[in-house]
Structure formats: structure tokens, C-alpha cells
N, C-alpha and C positions, 0 to 999 in steps of 0.2 A: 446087445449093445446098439445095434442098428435102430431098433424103437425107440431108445434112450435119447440118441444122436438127434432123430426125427422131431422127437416133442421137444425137446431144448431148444432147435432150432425154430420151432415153430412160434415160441415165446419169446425169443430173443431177436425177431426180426424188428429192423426198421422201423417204424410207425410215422406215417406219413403226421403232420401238427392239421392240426383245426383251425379252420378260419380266426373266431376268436382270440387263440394264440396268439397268432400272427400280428393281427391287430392291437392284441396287449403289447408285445412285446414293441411295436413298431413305436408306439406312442410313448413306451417306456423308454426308447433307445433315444427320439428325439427331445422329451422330458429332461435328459441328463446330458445331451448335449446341449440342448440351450443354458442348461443353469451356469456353463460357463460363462455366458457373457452377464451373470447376476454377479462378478468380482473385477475388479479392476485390477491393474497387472501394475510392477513397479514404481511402491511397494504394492503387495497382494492386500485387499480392502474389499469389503462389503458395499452395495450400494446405500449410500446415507452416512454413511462412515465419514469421520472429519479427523485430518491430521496438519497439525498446527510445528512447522517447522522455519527459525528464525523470523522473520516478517511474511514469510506467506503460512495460506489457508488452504489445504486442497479437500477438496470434496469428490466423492467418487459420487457420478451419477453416470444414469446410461441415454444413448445416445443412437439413435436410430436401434442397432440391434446388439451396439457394442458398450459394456460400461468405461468411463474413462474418467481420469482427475481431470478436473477443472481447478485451477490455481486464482487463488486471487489473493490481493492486499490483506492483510491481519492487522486491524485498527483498532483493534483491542489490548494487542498487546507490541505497536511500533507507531510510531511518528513518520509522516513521510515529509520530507524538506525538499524542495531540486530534486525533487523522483529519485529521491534515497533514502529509504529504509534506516531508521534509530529504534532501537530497543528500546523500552522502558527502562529511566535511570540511565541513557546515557547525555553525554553535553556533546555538545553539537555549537561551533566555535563558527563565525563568519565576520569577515572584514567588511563595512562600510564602503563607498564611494571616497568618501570624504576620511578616512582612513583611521576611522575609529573601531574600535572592536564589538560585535555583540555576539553575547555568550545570550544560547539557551538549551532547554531542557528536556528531556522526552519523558511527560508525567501521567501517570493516568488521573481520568475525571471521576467526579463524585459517580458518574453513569457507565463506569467500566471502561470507558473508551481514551484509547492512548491521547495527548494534546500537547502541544508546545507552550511552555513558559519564555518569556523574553526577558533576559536581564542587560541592562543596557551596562557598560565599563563603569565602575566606579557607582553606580545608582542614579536614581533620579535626581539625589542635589548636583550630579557631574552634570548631569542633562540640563540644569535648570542655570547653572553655572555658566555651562558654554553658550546658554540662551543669553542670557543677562550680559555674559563679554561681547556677544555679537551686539545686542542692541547698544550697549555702549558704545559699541566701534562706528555703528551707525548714526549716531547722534555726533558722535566728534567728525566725522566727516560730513553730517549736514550742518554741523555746524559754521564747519571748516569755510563751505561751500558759502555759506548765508555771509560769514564775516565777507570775504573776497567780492561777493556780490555788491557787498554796501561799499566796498571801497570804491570798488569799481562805477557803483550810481554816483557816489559822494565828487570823483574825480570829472563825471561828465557833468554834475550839475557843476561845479565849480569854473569850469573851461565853457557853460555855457553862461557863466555870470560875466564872464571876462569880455566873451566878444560882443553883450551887448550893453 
């Protein structure tokens, strides 16, 4: 039992690793820690990976040693008005100075890319209507102004017939 003991032992010792080894494993160990920074964290993503949620764009790309989203505007599929984000298909409503209404649109182009439509209240004959009432309003009061004038010349040439 004692010889048995002896040579079992003698095969089951220790063995110190080899250079090599060592070196594999060393390269293998930081191999697999760096590929974490080959994913972007929240949500989890690949470097080059693209996720498209409401009007932004995130792109995971890496970044010194770390990968990370980069967010940006998605103008492919939103309109941005006043630095706010419209979907495609939605209307998008704003009041004038002059307190007229203009409705528009958030539509995509022939080239994929989202674009605003302008529809003015009532159309272009409202438009061309309230053009028309203004220039009227301004004829009747340069008119208004020219009649007043000639009265007024008409009265000083006549008060200068008198005194001489």
C-alpha cells in the first residue's frame, strides 16, 4: 500500500504552467474583458447598432475605451417646429401675431425625409381675400386723405383770391 500511496502521489502533484500558458491565458483573460466595452449598456447594443425611438436616433458607437449612445434628431421619420419634435401625420396648430390661425402638417418627402406643409385658415382664396380687403381699406383712406387735401388747397386758394 505504501508503493501505491508513493506513485499516485507522485503523479498527482502540482505542476508548476509554462511560460506560454501563462501568456495565453493572460491575453485571453484581457481579450474578454475588453469586449465589454464592444456593447453599450441601457438599452444593451452592439457597436453600429441603430435604435429609432419616437423623434430620436441613438447610435451606439465607442468612445475613447468605452461604447456609448449618441442620441440625435430622427428626420426621417419627425418634423421639428420651436425645437419640438411632430411625428409623421401629425398637425401641428399655431396662432399668427395678427391672430389668424395656421394649421400644418408633418409629411414625409419624395427623399424619405420628414417636412412641414403650411396650410393657411380657410386657403389661399382667404389669403388673397384678406389681401384684397386690406388694399381696399388702403385706397379708401388714401383716398379719403387726397379728397381732404384738395379741400383744404381749394380753401387756401380761395382765401388767397379774396385778400388780393
Amino acid at each position: 500500500l505504501i508503493h501505491f500511496y508513493k506513485r499516485i502521489s507522485q503523479h498527482c502533484r502540482p505542476q508548476r504552467m509554462n511560460l506560454g500558458t501563462t501568456i495565453f491565458l493572460f491575453v485571453m483573460f484581457h481579450a474578454l474583458a475588453g469586449a465589454k466595452a464592444e456593447k453599450c449598456e441601457n438599452p444593451m447594443g452592439s457597436l453600429g447598432q441603430i435604435i429609432k425611438k419616437d423623434c430620436s436616433e441613438m447610435f451606439c458607437s465607442k468612445v475613447g475605451k468605452a461604447a456609448v449612445w449618441q442620441e440625435t434628431f430622427d428626420s426621417s421619420a419627425c418634423c421639428s417646429f420651436q425645437r419640438f419634435g411632430f411625428k409623421i401625420g401629425e398637425n401641428i396648430s399655431t396662432t399668427m401675431q395678427d391672430g389668424s390661425e395656421v394649421n400644418m402638417k408633418c409629411v414625409r418627402r419624395f427623399d424619405g425625409q420628414a417636412d412641414i406643409i403650411i396650410k393657411i385658415d380657410g386657403g389661399i382664396n382667404s389669403l388673397i381675400n384678406k389681401t384684397a380687403a386690406a388694399v381696399a381699406e388702403l385706397k379708401q383712406t388714401d383716398m379719403a386723405q387726397m379728397k381732404q387735401t384738395d379741400t383744404t388747397l381749394n380753401a387756401s386758394l380761395s382765401s388767397l383770391k379774396v385778400d388780393m
